[in-house]
C-alpha positions, 0 to 999 in steps of 0.5 A: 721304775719300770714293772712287768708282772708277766701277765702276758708271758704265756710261758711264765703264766704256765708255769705259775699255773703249774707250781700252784698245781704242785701245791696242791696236789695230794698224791704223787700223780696229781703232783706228776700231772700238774708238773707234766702239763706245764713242763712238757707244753714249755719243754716238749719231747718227742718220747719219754721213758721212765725206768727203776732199778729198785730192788733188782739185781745190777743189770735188770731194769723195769720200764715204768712209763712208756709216753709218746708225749709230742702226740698227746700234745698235738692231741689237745688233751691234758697232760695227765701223768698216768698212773703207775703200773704195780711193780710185780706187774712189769716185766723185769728187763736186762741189755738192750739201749736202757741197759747199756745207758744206766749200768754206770749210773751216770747221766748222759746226753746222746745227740746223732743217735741212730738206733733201728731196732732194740731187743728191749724196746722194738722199733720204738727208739727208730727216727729219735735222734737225741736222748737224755739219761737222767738219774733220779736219786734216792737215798744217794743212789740213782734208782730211778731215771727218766729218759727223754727223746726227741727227733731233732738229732742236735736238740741237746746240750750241757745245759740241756743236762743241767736243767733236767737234773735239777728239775728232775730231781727235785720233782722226784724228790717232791714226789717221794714225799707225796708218796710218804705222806699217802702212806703215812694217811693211810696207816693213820687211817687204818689207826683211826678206825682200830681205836675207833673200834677199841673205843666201841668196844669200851663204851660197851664195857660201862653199864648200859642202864641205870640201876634202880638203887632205893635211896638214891637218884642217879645220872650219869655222863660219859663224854669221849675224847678223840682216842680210846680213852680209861675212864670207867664207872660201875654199878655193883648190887652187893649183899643186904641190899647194899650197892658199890658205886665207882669210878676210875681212871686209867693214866694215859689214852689210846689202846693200852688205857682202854685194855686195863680199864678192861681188865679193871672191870673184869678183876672187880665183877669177878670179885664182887660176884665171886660165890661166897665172897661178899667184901666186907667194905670198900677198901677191901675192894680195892686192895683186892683190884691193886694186887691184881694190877701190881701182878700184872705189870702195867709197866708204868701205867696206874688207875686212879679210883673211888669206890663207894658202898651205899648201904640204904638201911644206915643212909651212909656212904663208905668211900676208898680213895685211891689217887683220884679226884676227890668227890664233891658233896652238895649238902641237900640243906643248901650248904657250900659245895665241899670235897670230900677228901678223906680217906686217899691212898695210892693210885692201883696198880702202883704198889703191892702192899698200898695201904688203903682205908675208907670213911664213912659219910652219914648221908642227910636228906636231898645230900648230893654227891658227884664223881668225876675224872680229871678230864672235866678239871683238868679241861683247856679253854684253848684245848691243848695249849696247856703251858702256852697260856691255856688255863683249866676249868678247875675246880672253883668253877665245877663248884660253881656249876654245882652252886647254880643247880639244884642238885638233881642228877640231871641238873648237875650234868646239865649245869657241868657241861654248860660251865665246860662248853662255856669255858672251853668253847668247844665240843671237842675233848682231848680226854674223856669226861665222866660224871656220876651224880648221887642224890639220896631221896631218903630210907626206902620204905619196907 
């Protein structure tokens, strides 16, 4: 057996440098320089002209490199492809040698070429005595070419022809690409920074401090995910001291979730706040918001919510449930971690004449009470590989974080989100995390 790894092949080494350099590169200048510092030292030309005929009439052309290539080479310097000219800023050209070489669009070779003088092109075609015409194809037509000269009047042949179409092309070709994932990264980019600000524009919705509600110890939590997310609690004080107490979820992410999270948050503040209009009870609240969602139509988007009055005279909590997790309760005499999952409905926004109802729970002293959105459930211990083997946190292991704590608000966010990182190993979410934990201290006193 007998090897050669060309490593002392000067010409195979430089085009090894330069196909790892197309690799690379992340714009089509880069790509455009990596492939003409190692294609033009291997294949030198005397002159190359790059043309385009893109959106122009038949006939008129623009020039868009213009390169004296054997000087830069004997120069020494690297063979940088300089950047291109904005198209409304070349000159838009007819006639001439160009003209006359691509009005059929076919490829040609020119050897014996003895052009003095040209309208177009001045002087600058005088002493070159060969010329390739190489169409560059897009979308099956030649919109583009690339001309090479060279001085040597018999320099070009067939296979001379051959080669270039192929290389010419398939650079084109690359550099099309480059040029649509540019565009691509800039417009995910511009996308990037709109949610971004949609979701500042959210996080500003929520309550900017707790509210100081007697009986009650409150901590709450609210931990995004990479897109503007629906996830939305609230804090209503309502007449004879009582309080309303929500969450809620809107189905989906990005934009269209945060804009209904919004338009929730302002249906139930004009509601509630409304001057004579005191809602008698929770379910009153909810039918009043999915009427206002069903006249809006969401076009298949809905909102999963519990809303809770807590009236500290009575120690109770009147709770509606409309298509959301079913709160958990922590009994403050050290009992199991039970949902509470009375009192469900449909989600808002789904139908008009939805029939929703509330319970009442009688709360006993130390007794928590922990809300939650579906993000902190439906959670992936290999996030995003849901159906592929990924499992989710669940609610068996977000009763055993509330097991292992004491029931303080605080502890219980704590304990939350140490079984959630441990779980999913990872600070990343793919949806918005929520909690809003309630402890009842016991009657206020007068």
């Amino acid at each position: 057996m007998r090897l050669d790894d060309f490593r002392d092949n000067p010409r195979i080494q430089t085009f090894v440098a330069m196909l790892r350099d197309l690799s690379l590169a992340r714009t089509p200048a880069e790509a455009l320089s990596a492939w003409a510092e190692g294609y033009w030292r291997t294949h030198p030309v005397d002159l190359m002209l790059s043309v385009s005929t893109r959106d122009l009439e038949p006939g008129r052309y623009r020039i868009t490199r213009n390169i004296r290539v054997a000087e830069r080479l004997a120069s020494g310097e690297r063979m940088s492809w300089p950047p291109p000219t904005p198209r409304d800023q070349l000159a838009v050209h007819s006639g001439g040698f160009i003209g006359a070489m691509i009005a059929d669009g076919r490829p040609k070779l020119l050897n014996q070429m003895a052009v003095r003088e040209d309208p177009v092109l001045g002087g600058q075609l005088a002493g070159m005595g060969s010329a390739a015409v190489i169409p560059l194809y897009h979308e099956g037509k030649p919109i583009y070419w690339n001309i090479p000269m060279m001085r040597d009047p018999e320099a070009l042949t067939a296979a001379t022809m051959e080669r270039s179409l192929v290389v010419a092309n398939l650079v084109g070709g690359n550099n099309t690409r480059l040029q649509l994932v540019e565009e691509v990264r800039r417009l995910n980019s511009r996308l990037t920074e709109q949610l971004e600000d949609v979701a500042r524009v959210q996080r500003s919705l929520l309550p900017k401090r707790l509210p100081d509600i007697p009986g009650l110890a409150l901590a709450t939590s609210y931990l995004t995910s990479d897109q503007a997310g629906g996830d939305y609690y609230d804090f209503f004080p309502l007449a004879g001291g009582r309080w309303g107490i929500l969450i809620a979820d809107v189905a989906g992410h990005g934009a269209a979730a945060a804009t209904i999270m919004a338009m929730l948050r302002g249906i139930l503040h004009t509601y509630v706040h409304q001057s004579g209009r005191v809602p008698d009870g929770p379910d009153a609240v909810m039918r009043y918001a999915n009427a206002r969602l069903v006249e809006a139509d969401l076009e298949g988007s809905f909102v999963t919510a519990f809303f809770a009055v807590f009236d500290p005279d009575s120690a109770t909590l009147s709770c509606a449930r409309c298509g959301h997790n079913p709160p958990l309760l922590k009994p403050g005499d050290g009992g199991p971690v039970r949902p509470l999952d009375g009192a469900g409905s449909l989600p808002l926004g789904v139908l008009g004449d939805a029939e929703i109802h509330a319970e009442e729970l009688r709360l006993s002293q130390r007794d928590t009470v922990v809300l939650y959105t579906d993000g902190i459930t439906e959670a992936m211990d290999r996030p995003g590989t849901l159906g592929a083997g990924g499992e989710m946190f669940g609610m068996e292991r977000l009763e055993a974080a509330l097991n292992g704590c004491s029931g303080e608000p605080d502890c219980v966010v704590d304990s939350v989100h140490a079984a959630l990182f441990k779980h999913t190993g990872s600070l990343t979410r793919t949806d918005d995390q929520t909690l809003v934990a309630l402890r009842y201290t016991g009657r206020p006193s007068r």
